[in-house]
N, C-alpha and C positions, 0 to 999 in steps of 0.2 A: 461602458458596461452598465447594463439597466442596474436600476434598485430592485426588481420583483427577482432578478435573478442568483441575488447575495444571500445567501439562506443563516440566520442566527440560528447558533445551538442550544441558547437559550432561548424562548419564546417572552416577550416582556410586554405589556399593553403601553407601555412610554418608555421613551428612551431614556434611559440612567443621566443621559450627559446635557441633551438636548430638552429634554420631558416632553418633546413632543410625540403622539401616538405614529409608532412604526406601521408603514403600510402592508396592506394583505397582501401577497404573492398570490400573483394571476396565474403562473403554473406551479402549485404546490408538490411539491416532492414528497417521499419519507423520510429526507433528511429535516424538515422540519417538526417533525413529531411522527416517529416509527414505531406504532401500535403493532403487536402481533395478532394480526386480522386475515381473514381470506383476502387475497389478493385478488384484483380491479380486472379485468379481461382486456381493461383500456387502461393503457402505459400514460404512467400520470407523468414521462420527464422522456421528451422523443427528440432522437438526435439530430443536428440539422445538414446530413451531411445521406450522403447515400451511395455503394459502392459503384464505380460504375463500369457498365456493361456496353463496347463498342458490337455496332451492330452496320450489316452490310448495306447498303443502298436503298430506296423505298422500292418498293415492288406495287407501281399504281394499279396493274393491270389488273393484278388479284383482290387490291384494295377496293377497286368499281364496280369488280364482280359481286363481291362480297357484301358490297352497300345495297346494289341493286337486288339479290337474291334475299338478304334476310330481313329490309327494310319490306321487299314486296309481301312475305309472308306476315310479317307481324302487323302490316297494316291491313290482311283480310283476315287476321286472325281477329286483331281489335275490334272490327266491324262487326264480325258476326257475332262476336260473344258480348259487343257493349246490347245490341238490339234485344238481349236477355236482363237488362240491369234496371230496375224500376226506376223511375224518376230522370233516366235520359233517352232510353228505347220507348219507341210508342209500344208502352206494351202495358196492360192486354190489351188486343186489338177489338173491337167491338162487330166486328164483320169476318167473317170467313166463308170462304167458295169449296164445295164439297165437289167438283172437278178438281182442284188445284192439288195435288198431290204437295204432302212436306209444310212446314210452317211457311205461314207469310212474311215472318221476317227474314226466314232465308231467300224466298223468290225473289222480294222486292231488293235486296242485296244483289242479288245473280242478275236480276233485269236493270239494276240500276251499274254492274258493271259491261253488262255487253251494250246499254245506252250508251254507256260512254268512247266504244268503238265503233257501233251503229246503230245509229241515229234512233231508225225506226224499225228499229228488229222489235219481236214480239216475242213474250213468253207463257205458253200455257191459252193463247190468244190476246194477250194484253201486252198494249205498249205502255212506253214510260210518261207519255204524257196522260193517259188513262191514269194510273198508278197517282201520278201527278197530280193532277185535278181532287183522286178520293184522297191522300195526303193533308192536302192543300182546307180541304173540306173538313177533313178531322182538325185541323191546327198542329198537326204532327210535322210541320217541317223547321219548329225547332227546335225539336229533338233531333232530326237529320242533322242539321248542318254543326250541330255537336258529337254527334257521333263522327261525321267527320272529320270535326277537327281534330279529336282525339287518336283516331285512327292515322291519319296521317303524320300527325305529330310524334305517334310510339315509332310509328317504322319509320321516319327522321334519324330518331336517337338512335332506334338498335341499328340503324344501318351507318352511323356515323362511328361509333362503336367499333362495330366491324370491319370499316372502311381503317381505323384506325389499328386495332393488331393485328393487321391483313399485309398492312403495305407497309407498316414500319419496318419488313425486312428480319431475316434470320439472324440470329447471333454469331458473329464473328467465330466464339469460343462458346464449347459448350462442356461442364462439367463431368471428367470421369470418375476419378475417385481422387482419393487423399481428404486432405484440410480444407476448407473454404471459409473463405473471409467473410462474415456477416458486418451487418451494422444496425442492427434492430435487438434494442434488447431480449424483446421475447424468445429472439430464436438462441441466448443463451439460459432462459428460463424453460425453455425444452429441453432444453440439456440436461440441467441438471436437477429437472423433475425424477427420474427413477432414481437417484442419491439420495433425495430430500423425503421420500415415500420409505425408503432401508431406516435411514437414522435421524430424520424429524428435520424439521427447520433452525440452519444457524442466522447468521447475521447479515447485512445488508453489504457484500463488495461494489455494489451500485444502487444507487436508489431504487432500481428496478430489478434488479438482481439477487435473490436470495440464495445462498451456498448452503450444506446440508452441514447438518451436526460431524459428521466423519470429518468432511472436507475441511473444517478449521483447524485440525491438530496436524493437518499436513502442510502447514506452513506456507508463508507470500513471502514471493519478491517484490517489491515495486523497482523501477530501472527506471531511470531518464536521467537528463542532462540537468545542468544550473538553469534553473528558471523553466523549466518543463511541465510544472506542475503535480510531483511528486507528494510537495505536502497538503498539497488540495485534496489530492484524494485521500489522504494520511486520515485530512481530519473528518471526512467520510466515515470511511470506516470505523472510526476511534468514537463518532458519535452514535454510530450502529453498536456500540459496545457499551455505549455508557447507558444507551438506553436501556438494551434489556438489563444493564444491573441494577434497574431499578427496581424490576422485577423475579432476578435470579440472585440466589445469593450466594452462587459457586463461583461467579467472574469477578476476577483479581486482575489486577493491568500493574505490570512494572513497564513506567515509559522512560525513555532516555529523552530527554527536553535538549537537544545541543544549541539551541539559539536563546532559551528562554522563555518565546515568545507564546508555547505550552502550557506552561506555568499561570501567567495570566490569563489565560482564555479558558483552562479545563470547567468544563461546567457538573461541579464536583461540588459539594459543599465543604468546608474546612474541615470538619468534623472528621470524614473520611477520608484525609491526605494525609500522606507520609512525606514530606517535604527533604530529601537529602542535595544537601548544598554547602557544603562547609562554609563557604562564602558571604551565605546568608544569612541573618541573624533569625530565621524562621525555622531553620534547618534541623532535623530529629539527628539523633546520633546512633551510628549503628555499633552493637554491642558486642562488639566482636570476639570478647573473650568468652562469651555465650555459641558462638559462632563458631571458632578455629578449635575444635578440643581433641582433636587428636596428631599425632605428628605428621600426619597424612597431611591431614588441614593445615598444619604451618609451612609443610614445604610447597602447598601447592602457592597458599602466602605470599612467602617467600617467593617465588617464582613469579609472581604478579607484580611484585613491587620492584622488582632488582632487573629490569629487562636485560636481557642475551649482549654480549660486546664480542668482539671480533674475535678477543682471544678467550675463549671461555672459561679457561683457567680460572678468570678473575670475577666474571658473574657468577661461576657456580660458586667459589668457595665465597664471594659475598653472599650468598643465597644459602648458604649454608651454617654463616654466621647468625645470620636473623632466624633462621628456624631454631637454631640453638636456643637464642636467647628465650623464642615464644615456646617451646618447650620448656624450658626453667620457670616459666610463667605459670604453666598448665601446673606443673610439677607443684610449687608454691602457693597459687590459690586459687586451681582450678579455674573456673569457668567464671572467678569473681577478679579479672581482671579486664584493666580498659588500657586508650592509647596510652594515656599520662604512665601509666608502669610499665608498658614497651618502648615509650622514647626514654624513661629513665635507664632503663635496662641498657639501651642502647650507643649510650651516649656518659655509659660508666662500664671503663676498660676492666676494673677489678670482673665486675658479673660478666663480661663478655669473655675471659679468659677464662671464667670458670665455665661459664656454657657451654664454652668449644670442647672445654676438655672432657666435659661429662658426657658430652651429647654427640660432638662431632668427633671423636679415636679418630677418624682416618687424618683427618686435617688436624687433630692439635698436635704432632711431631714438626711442621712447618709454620704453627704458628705459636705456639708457647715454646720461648729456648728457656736458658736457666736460670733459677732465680725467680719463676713463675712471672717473667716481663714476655714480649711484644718481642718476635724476631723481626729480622731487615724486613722479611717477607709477611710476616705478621702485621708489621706497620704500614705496608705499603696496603695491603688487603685490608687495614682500616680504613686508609684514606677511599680509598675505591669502595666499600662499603658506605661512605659518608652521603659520598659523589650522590646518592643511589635513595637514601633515607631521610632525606628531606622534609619530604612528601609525608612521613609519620610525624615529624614536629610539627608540620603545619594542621596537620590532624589532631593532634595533641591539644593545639590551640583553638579548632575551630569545636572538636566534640567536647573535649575536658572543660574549656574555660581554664588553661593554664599554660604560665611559659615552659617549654619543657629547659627552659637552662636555668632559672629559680624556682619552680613548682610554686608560684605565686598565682594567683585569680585574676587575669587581663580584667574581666567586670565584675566584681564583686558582688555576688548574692546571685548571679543570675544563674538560673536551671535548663540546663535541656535535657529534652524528652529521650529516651534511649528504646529503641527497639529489637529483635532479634528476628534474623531475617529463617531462623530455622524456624523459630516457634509461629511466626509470621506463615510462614506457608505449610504447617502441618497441621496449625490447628484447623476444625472444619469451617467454622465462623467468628469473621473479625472482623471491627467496627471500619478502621481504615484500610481500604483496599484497594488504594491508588497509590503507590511508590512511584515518586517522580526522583529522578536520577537527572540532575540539573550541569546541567555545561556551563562553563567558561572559558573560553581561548585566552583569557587572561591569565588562569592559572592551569593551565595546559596538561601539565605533570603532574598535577594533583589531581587535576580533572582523568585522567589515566589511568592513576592507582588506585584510588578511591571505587572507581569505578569499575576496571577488571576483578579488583577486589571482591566486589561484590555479585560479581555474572559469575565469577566461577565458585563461588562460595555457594550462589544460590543453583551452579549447576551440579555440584557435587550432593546436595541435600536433594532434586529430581534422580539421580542416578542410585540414590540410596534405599535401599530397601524398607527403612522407615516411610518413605514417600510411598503408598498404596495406588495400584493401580485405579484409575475413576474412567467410567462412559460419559460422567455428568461436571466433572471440574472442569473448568477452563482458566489458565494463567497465562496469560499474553504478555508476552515480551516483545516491545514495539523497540525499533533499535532504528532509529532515520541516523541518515548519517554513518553507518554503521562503519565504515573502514576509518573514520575519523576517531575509533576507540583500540586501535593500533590491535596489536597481534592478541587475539583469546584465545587461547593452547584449550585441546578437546572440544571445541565448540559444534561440532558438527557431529558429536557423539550425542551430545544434549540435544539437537534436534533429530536422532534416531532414535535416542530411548525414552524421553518425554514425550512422545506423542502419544505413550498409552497411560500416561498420566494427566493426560489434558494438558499439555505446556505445547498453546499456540502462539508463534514467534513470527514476528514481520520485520524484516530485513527492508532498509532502503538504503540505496547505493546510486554513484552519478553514471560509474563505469566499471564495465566488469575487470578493467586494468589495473583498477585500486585492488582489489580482491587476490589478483593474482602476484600482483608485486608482493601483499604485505603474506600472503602464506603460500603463493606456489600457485600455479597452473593447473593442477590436478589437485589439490584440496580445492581450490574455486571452482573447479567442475562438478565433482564432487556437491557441494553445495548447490551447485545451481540444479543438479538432478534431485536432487532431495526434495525441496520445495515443491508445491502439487500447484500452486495458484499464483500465475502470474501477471504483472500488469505493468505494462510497460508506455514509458513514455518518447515523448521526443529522446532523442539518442544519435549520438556525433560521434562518438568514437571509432575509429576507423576497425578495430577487435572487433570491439563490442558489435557495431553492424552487422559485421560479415558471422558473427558467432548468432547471433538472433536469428538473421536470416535462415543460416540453418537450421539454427531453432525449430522455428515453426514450419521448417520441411518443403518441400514441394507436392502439387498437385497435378493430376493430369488432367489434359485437357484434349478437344476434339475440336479441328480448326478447319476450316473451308480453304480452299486457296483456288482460286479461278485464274486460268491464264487464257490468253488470245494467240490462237498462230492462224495465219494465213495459208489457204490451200487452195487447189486447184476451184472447186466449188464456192469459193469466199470465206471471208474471216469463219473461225470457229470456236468456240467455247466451249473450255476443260474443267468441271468441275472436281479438286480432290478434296478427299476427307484424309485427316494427319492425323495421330494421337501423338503429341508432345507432352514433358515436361516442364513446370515455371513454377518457382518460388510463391508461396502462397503469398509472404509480404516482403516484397521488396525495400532497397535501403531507400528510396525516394519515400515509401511509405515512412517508412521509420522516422526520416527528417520534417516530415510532413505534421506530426505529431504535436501538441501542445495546444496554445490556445486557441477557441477554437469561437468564432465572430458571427454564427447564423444565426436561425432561428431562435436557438438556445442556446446564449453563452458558456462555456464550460471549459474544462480541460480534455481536447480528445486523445485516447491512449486506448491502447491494446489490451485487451483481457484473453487473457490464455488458460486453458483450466488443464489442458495435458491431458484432455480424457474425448474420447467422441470424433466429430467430425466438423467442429466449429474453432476459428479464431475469431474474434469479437471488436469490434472499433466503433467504441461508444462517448458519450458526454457525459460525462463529471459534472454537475453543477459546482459553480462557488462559493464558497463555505466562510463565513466570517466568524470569528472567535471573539466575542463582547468580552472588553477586560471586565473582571470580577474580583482582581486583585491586583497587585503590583507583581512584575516580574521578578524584580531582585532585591531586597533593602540589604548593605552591606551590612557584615556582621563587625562586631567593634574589632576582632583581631585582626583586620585588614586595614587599618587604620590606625590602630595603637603602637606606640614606639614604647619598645622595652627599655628598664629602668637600667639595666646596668653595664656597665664599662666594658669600653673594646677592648680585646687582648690585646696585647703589646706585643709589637714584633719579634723583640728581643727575645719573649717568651717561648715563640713557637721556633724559632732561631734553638733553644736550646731545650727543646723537647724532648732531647733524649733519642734523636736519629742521629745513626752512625756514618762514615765518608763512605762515598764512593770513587774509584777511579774513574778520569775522562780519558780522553784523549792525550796518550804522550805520556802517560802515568803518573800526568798528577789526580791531587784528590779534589773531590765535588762534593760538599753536602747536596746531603738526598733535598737538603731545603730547595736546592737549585733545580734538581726537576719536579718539584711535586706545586712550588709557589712560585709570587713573581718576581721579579729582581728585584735587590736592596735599595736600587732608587725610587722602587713606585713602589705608592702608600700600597697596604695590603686591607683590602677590601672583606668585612665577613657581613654578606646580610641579615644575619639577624641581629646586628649591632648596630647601634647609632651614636656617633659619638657626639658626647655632650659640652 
């Protein structure tokens, strides 16, 4: 891969690491610096690849006619009209014969062409060698033999020309209607010129490709396989976004970072990043009792945090528990409450039986008996609640700075920064307006909660009638990786009703078989119609194929087919003309996809806009991301071991669960299905024994 073809998002005169001066890129793109400027009539970034068009046999016969016929014309065309050009035509002539009808540079032209068929033909009574001699006498014959040259030289070229789209033969297939495949960008900057003239110029989907202000709040797919080049173009675009927010102050970016690698490269100053990572000792903390403030908001919560089980019975009414408790929350101190008072809440049976019963009537008959204690089923619907809220004590620790089993300070004195993801996107102007949503596959399940947490939090305040309709806001929701944030209940409602709120969202995915596992075949449809703008990469899935292919439909075409039969006369030939249909991109296209080794290294992929009479097969330049920070520094709760003493078996042994029958009517403590057997040690991680 050349160096002039890695394009930095940051521009730097020395390199941070090397200090030596970065060289100038020989084909500069707008991904190096995207000015809103009239655009170049000449494509500053051209593919190296071109569709191609099979074509029938050469046809010499018409190819020689062709050379001969337009080659003869333009070379008596050059003749006569160079003899009018000062400084190569003997012209003006010093002599003129008042018989000679017509200029003398056209006779001596006409006599000097029928010389050259015979000999001694005469014109007007003068031969060529007469002519010759007064020529010869002026010094004018080397002006001749440059007019000749030139003359014979033009009808050379145009008859080689001619020779050339004469005999190269008709086209196999010729265009009727549907979709057609391009590979020039321009012909998708024709496109979607009458969009960009309605609602002004948006952002850059390819270096040479500008989309209109409408076309961004109708949402992208990007699609390809592992290694296809999906985040190549990711950070295209994402640096098309950052740019104009240097200049706009309506564009907001919530990005989902799932590798990290994000995080260190956004060319973003610190100032205006919202960094969420429990993980990370950099990480803001969202304030969520600012956040959930009505019962709407805790059960949707609730519903985020306690994922669906087989028998539902037991996710709803854990899901029903936790709303309890964040309503008792609201109840008591409003919107001035954080994690640290919902793992307390949660994790103290007295508040959890009193919440049920205030807040959940339907469910406290089966879970408070009498005595105001925990029934069979009451206790079992704790444990299964436990299973499930984890994820708030690790949040307890990562936002609060506390254990939620002592309410002690893991780092003593230290602050984080708290935000509110309502006030966040309602106010008009805010300093930080990068929320980066940071992944780790180390902490999976928190990575999950944390996370749905907050999409549907923040899709519930777009669907709110607080949220004002805007022409001029934009909030992009970048989601790569997207099925790897497991199931988001209404999600596809937020990309119907945010679009007229400015919430442009880009979805990336490897296969559309993730989409359909994790919500159904028809919600994945569904979304996939939704979306206005797509771009697609290499693509293996044997679905996914054959669903694209139809995708992007078929065309007709008009084909030749020549046959040979032999007759009484001799062989003869049948020319028919066919109108068929074909797949405008076939799955050999499809697999064909990725990186892309010619003129102009890149990623090549499919740009589809669902509008017109274009599909698109263009180069992506590659995009380097200069670190400017560190990806991850652990934060101390992921490495501090809690101060206090493992529970003792014997304790949870006599917790207060009742027998149950097995098998043959004897009895089973519930200890024996819910823990592990009395010869292995019993394991609780958040303990460490000392």
């Amino acid at each position: 891969m050349a160096d002039e073809h890695l394009v930095d998002l940051i521009p730097r005169k020395k390199n941070e690491t090397t200090g030596q001066r970065t060289e100038k890129c020989d084909n500069p793109t707008p991904v190096s610096g995207q000015k809103k400027t009239r655009r170049s009539r000449r494509l500053k970034y051209q593919p190296s690849l071109k569709v191609r068009r099979e074509r029938e046999s050469r046809d010499w016969i018409s190819g020689v006619l062709a050379f001969l016929l337009l080659g003869a014309g333009v070379t008596c065309g050059v003749w006569v009209g160079l003899w009018h050009v000062p400084g190569i035509a003997p012209w003006p002539f010093l002599a003129k014969d008042p018989r000679v009808p017509g200029t003398l540079a056209t006779n001596i032209s006409l006599l000097w062409l029928v010389h050259t068929v015979f000999p001694e033909a005469t014109l007007y009574g003068y031969t060529w060698k007469i002519v010759f001699s007064w020529l010869k006498a002026h010094s004018f014959l080397g002006s001749l033999d440059r007019i000749m040259e030139f003359s014979l030289g033009a009808g050379a070229v145009a008859g080689g020309v001619a020779f050339y789209f004469s005999s190269r033969g008709r086209l196999k297939q010729t265009h009727v209607g549907g979709k057609r495949l391009f590979d020039r960008p321009i012909d998708a900057v024709r496109e979607l010129r009458p969009e960009i003239k309605k609602s002004g110029e948006g952002i850059h989907v390819h270096p040479d490709v500008v989309i209109s202000r409408d076309r961004e709040t109708r949402h992208f797919l990007i699609l390809g396989a592992i290694g296809s080049g999906k985040t190549q173009i990711l950070r295209n675009i994402l640096h098309s976004i950052f740019d104009r927010m240097k200049t706009s102050r309506e564009d907001r970016v919530i990005l989902y970072d799932n590798k990290s690698d994000m995080t260190a490269g956004i060319p973003v100053p610190e100032d205006q990043i919202i960094l969420l990572a429990p993980w990370d000792s950099r990480t803001w903390a969202w304030d969520v009792g600012r956040d959930i403030v009505n019962a709407s908001d805790a059960a949707t919560f609730a519903e985020r945090l306690i994922p669906e089980s087989k028998d539902k019975f037991w996710s709803e009414a854990s899901r029903q528990i936790v709303k309890s408790c964040i309503q008792h929350l609201q109840t008591i101190h409003g919107t001035d409450w954080s994690w640290k008072d919902l793992a307390k809440s949660l994790n103290s049976q007295d508040t959890i039986l009193g919440a049920v019963m205030l807040y959940a009537p339907t469910l406290a008959p089966i879970f408070v008996g009498p005595g105001g204690v925990p029934t069979n089923t009451g206790a079992s619907l704790l444990s299964s609640m436990n299973a499930f809220t984890g994820s708030i004590d690790d949040l307890c620790r990562a936002w609060d700075n506390t254990n939620p089993r002592t309410g002690e300070e893991i780092e003593p004195g230290r602050l984080i920064p708290r935000f509110s993801l309502r006030e966040w996107a309602l106010t008009p102007t805010v300093q930080r307006r990068v929320i980066v949503l940071q992944g780790n596959k180390r902490y999976l399940t928190l990575e999950r909660a944390y996370i749905q947490s907050i999409i549907s939090a923040f899709g519930a305040i777009m669907n709110s009638p607080e949220m004002p309709d805007s022409k001029t806001r934009r909030i992009w929701l970048i989601l790569d990786e997207f099925p790897q944030l497991g199931k988001l209940e209404h999600f596809a409602q937020y990309l119907e009703v945010g679009r007229s709120k400015g919430l442009c969202v880009i979805l990336g995915l490897q296969d559309l078989a993730q989409l359909r596992e994790i919500y159904g075949r028809e919600t994945a449809d569904v979304w996939a119609a939704i979306c206005g703008t797509y771009i697609v990469c290499r693509s293996q899935g044997v679905e996914t194929v054959r669903w694209l292919v139809q995708f992007f439909g078929e065309r007709s075409v008009r084909s030749r087919r020549v046959s040979l039969t032999n007759s009484e006369k001799g062989p003869r030939k049948t020319i028919t003309e066919v109108v068929e249909s074909e797949p405008v991109v076939t799955g050999h296209d499809l697999n064909g996809l990725g990186d892309n080794r010619g003129r102009c290294p890149g990623i090549l992929a499919i740009l589809s806009l669902n509008t017109g009479h274009g599909i698109y097969r263009l180069v992506w330049p590659y995009v380097t991301l200069p670190k400017v920070r560190e990806n991850q520094i652990p934060a101390g709760w992921t490495t501090a071991s809690p101060n206090t003493l493992p529970i003792s078996p014997e304790i949870r042994r006599e917790s207060g669960r009742t027998k149950r029958r097995g098998k043959g009517g004897e009895k089973k403590s519930e200890e024996e299905f819910f823990t592990v057997p009395n010869d292995q040690e019993s394991i609780n991680p958040y303990y460490d024994d000392e």
